[in-house]
C-alpha positions in Angstrom: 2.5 5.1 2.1 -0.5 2.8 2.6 0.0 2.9 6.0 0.1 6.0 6.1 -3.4 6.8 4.9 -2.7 8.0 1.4 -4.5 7.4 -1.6 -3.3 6.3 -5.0 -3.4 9.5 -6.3 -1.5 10.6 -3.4 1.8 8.2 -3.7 1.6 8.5 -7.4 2.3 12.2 -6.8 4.9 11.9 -4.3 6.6 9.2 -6.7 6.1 10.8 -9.9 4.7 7.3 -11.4 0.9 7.2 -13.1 -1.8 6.6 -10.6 -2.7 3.4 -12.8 1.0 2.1 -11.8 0.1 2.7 -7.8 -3.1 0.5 -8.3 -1.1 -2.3 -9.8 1.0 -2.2 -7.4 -1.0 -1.5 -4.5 -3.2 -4.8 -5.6 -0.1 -7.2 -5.8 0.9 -5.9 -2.2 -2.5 -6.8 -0.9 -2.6 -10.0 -2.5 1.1 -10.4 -1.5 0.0 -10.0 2.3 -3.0 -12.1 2.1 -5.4 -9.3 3.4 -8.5 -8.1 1.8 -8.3 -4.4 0.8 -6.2 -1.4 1.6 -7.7 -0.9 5.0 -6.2 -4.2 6.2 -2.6 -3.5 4.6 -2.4 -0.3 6.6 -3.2 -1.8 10.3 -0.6 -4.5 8.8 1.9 -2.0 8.2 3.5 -1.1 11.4 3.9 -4.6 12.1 5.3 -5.1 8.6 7.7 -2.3 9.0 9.5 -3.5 12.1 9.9 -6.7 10.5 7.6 -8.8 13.0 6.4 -10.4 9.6 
């Protein structure tokens, strides 16, 4: 969903979880990937997703 552009508020809705939840989480994938912010997980993410990484 990061890769796809949406915000925080945006996948907690779609996953009916607290927008404070997302942000966790959305921090320990960023650190997880070793990128800097949300920007760089999201160019990561097709890559990611066809399991080149």
């Amino acid at each position: 969903m990061i890769g796809k552009g949406l915000s925080n508020r945006e996948i907690a809705f779609a996953l009916s979880i607290a927008e404070a939840t997302v942000k966790i989480h959305v921090s320990a994938v960023i650190r997880m990937l070793g990128v800097r912010n949300r920007t760089e997980a999201a160019l990561l993410a097709p890559t990611i997703l066809k399991g080149k990484i």
